[in-house]
N, C-alpha and C positions, 0 to 999 in steps of 0.2 A: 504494500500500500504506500502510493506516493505522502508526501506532504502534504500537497493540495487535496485529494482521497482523503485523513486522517482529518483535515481539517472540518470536510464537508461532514465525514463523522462524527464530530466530536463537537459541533459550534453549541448549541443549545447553552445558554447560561447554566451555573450551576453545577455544574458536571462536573466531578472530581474525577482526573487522573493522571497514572504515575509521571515523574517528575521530565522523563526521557518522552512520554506520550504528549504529554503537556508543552512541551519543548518544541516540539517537530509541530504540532497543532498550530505553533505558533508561527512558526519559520511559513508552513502554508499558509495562514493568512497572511501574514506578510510579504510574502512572494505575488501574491496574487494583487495586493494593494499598491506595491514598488512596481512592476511588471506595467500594473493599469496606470498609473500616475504619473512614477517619474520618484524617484526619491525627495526631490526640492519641494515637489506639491502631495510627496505622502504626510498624514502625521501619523505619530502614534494612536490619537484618539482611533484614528481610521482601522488602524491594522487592529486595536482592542475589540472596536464594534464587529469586524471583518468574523474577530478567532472565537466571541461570544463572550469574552473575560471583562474582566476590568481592568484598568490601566494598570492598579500597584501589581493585580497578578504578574499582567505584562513586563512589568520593570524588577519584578522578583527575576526573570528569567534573561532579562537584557538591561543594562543598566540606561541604554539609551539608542538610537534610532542608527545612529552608525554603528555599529556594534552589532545589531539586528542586520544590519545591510553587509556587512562583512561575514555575519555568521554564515549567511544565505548565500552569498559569493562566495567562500570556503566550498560550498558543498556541492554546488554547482561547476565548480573548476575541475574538481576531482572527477564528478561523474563524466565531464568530457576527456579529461587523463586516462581515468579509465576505460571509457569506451573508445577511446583511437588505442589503446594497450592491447586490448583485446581483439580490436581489428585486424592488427600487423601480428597477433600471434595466430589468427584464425583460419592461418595458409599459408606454406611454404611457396605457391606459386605464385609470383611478382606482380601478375598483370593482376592475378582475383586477390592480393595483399591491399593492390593500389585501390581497387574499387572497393573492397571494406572498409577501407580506411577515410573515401570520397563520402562512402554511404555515412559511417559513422561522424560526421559530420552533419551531415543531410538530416538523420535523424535528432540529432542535436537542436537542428535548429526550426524543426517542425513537431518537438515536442507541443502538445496543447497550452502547457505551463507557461509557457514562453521565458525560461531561464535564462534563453540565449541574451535576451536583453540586458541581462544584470550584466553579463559576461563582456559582449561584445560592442551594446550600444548603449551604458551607461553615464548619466547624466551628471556620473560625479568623478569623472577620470581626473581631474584635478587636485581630488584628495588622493594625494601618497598611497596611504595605504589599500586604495582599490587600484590604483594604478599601477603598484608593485603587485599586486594579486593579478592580475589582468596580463601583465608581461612574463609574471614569472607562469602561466600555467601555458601560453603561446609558447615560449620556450619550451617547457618539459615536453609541451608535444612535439616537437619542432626535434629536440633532443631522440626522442622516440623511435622517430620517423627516421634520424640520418646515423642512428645505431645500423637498421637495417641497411639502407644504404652503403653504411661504408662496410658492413659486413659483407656486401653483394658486389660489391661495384670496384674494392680496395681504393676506392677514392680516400684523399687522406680528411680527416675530422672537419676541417675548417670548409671541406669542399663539399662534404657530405650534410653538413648542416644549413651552409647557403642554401643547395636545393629543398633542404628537407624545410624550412623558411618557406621557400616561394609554394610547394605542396601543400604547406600545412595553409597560408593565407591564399592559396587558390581557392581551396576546400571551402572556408567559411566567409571567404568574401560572393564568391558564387551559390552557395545553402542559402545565404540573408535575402542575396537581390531575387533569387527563384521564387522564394516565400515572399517576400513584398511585395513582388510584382507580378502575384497571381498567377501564376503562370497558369496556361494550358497543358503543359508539360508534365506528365508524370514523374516521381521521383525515381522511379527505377531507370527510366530514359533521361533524365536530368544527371544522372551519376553518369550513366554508361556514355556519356559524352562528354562529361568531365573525364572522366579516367581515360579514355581516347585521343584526346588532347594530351594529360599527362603523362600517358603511358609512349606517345609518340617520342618524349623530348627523355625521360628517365630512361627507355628501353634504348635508346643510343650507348648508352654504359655497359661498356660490356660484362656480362660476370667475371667475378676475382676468379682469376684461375682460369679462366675458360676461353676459345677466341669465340663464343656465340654468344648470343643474348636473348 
């Protein structure tokens, strides 16, 4: 059960529970209030009415509106770490690696939740510590992606990470404009034309060790 699910469960005033259930109850309403609004025009009053609580509950579990906004970007960073981790483990074959790893993007950012927002087009990149959050989880993907690479390619580190850079910001600059701009385009077709593109310019590397690719 997502955050946003536990929330929709649990809103009713009055509802006693545990302190981890209570917690997440919370992060869902607040995702869903940040997500609709924008952080600058959420308040807390908002995310309190949102979860069913009342405010001091809400400040027993956050002391304050950034803090809530950082918890919820923590956990959001990771699920996107995690799911490109998982992609690039989820086949040793290069060309169906690339397009799990396009996909797992795609899915990212057509979640209902719309997390991708906190992540990618957040209203408060200005404050340090969402902007150190924000770069450092582009990186570890980015890190991810040219392990593979230079494990594949014997490119050296700095050359394997450039591309893995242009792959990973191909990925989510293309998922954002697909989604906003409506497309007509299914996502299965939206990928398989990304990773055809991608796979044209990575598949030029040959494999380490190999003269094929």
């Amino acid at each position: 059960m997502t955050a946003i699910e536990q929330t929709e469960a649990a809103r009713p005033r009055g509802t006693r529970l545990p302190r981890r259930a209570r917690r997440n109850q919370l992060l869902g309403a607040a995702q869903e209030v940040f997500v609709a609004q924008g952080y600058h025009a959420a308040a807390m009053d908002d995310i309190a009415e949102r979860a069913g609580v009342s405010k001091p509950v809400l400040y027993q579990h956050f002391p304050g509106k950034l803090e809530l906004y950082l918890a919820l970007l923590d956990q959001h960073c990771e699920s996107l770490l995690q799911a490109v981790r998982t992609a690039l483990a989820s086949t040793t074959e290069n060309k169906l690696r690339v397009a799990a790893t396009m996909d797992a993007y795609f899915a990212y950012v057509e979640d209902e939740g719309g997390a991708f927002r906190l992540v990618f087009e957040s209203d408060l990149t200005n404050e340090p510590a969402v902007r150190e959050r924000v770069e450092r989880v582009s990186l570890q993907c980015a890190e991810a992606i040219s392990e593979v690479i230079a494990e594949d390619t014997g490119l050296s580190k700095d050359e394997s990470m450039l591309l893995a850079v242009g792959l990973g910001g191909v990925s989510q600059v293309v998922a954002r404009y697909w989604l906003s701009s409506e497309s007509a385009i299914p996502r299965e077709r939206a990928v398989q034309l990304l990773t055809s593109l991608a796979w044209r310019g990575i598949a030029g590397f040959p494999l380490h060790g190999s003269e094929t690719h």
